[in-house]
Every structure is written in structure tokens, then in C-alpha cells.
C-alpha positions in Angstrom: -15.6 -19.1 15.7 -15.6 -16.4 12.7 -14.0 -13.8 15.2 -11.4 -16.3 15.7 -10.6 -17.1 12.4 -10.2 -13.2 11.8 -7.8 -12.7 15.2 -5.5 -15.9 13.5 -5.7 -14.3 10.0 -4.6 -10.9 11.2 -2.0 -12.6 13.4 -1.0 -14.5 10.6 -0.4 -11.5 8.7 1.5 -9.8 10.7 3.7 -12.6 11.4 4.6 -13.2 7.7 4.9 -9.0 7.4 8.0 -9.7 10.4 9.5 -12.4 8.7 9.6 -10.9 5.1 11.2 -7.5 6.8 14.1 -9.9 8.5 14.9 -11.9 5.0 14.5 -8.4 3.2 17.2 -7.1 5.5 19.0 -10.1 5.1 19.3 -11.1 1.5 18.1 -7.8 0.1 15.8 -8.9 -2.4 12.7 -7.3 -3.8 9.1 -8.4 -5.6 8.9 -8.1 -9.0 5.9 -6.8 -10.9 4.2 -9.0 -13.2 2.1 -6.4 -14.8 5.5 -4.5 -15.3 7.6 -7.6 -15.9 5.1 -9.0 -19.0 3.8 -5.1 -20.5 6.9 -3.0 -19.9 4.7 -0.4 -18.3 4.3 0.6 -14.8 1.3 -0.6 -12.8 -0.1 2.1 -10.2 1.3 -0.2 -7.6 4.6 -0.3 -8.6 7.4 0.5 -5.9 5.2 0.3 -3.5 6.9 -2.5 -1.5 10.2 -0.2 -1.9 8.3 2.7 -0.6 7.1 1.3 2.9 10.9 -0.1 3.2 11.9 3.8 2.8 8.8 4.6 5.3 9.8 2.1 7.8 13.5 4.0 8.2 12.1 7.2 8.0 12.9 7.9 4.6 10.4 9.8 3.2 11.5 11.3 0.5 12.7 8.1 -1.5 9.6 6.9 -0.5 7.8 9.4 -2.2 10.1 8.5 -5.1 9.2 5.1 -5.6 5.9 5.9 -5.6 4.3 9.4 -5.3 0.1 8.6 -5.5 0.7 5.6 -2.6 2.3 7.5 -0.6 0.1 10.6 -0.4 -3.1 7.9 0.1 -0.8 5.7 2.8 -2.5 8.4 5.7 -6.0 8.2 5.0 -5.5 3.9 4.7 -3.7 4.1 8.0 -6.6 6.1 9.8 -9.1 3.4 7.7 -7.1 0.5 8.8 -6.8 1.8 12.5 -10.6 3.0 12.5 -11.8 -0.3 11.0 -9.6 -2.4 13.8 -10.3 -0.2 16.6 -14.7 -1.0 15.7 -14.2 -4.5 15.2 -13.1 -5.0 18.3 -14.9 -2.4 20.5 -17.9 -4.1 18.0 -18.6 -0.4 17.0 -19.9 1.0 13.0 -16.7 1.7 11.3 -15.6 4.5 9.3 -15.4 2.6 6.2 -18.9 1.8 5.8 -19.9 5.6 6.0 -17.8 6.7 3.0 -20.0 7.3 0.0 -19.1 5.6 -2.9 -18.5 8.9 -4.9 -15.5 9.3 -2.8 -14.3 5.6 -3.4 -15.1 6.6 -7.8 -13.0 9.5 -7.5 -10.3 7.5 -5.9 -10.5 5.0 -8.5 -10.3 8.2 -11.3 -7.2 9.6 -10.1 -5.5 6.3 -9.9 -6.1 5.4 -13.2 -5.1 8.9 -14.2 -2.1 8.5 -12.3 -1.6 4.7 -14.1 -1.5 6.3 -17.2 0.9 9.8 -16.5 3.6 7.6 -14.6 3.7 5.3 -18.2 4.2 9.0 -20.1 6.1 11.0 -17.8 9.3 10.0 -16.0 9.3 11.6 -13.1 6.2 9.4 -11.8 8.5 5.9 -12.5 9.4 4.4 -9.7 13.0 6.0 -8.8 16.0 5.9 -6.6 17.2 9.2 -5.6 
């Protein structure tokens, strides 16, 4: 039942990923940040939808643009992501459980460093070259 409920969620998601592509390509709109919208400062997320747009047409430059920390994470998330679906269902110990917290605190450090730098220097705001 649970393992069901997971299949249909993942499903669900990647359905709604398809559909937001075809009406981005469509009527060529973007999300908004509310953290950016409400403060006037950059989130560390900012640009990020922008940046797997430039991904997905093999733009990788903009896409490190739009938002340089992401996109230098986006590998090791991929190979967590493909590790953790690859043991659920070959009902295996992922990857993700074995990494030591220290490495998920560091992670955390640099992207609050990163939040703060992008807000001072200009070269880290989200960018369209």
C-alpha cells in the first residue's frame, strides 16, 4: 500500500514536472521568489528554476549564471537521487543514509555563506549573460 502510494507520488511528480516544461515553453513565464519578492535580497535558491531551463538545453554556462552554488551541488543530488531510487526499488541500503551528518553541516555552512556573499557581491545575483 505505502509502496504504492510512493510509485503514484513519484509519478505524480514527474507528470506535473512535463506539464510545467510545455506551458513554460509556451507562455514563457517564470516563479517568483517570495523571500526575494518581500526582503529585496536573494534567497540561496534563487534562479534555480531558470538554471535547470538552461540545463535542460544544454546551456551551461547561463545556468551557472543564474545560480553558481546549485549548480555545482546539482551532480552530487543527481547521483543521491539516482542512488536512493535505484535501492528503493532493488529494496537495497541507500547512499543517503551512510552520509555522516558532518558532511550534511558543512553543506548547510557553505550555503548560508553563499546566501549571504550573493546579497554583497554582484556577480553571485542571479544573471542573464
Amino acid at each position: 500500500m505505502i509502496n504504492t502510494i510512493k510509485k503514484n507520488f513519484l509519478l505524480f511528480l514527474v507528470i506535473c514536472t512535463i506539464i510545467f516544461l510545455i506551458l513554460d515553453s509556451i507562455f514563457k513565464f517564470n516563479i517568483h521568489c517570495i523571500f526575494k519578492t518581500y526582503t529585496g535580497f536573494y534567497c540561496p535558491g534563487c534562479g534555480i528554476t531558470r538554471m535547470f531551463k538552461s540545463m535542460i538545453v544544454f546551456d551551461f554556462y547561463q545556468a551557472f549564471r543564474y545560480n553558481p552554488l546549485l549548480f555545482i551541488f546539482t551532480p552530487f543530488f543527481f547521483f543521491l537521487l539516482i542512488n536512493y531510487l535505484y535501492c528503493y526499488y532493488k529494496k537495497k541500503e541507500s547512499v543517503f543514509k551512510k552520509i555522516p551528518n558532518i558532511v550534511w553541516n558543512i553543506l548547510l555552512f557553505i550555503t548560508i555563506i553563499y546566501w549571504i556573499l550573493r546579497n554583497i557581491i554582484p556577480w553571485l545575483a542571479p544573471t542573464i549573460v
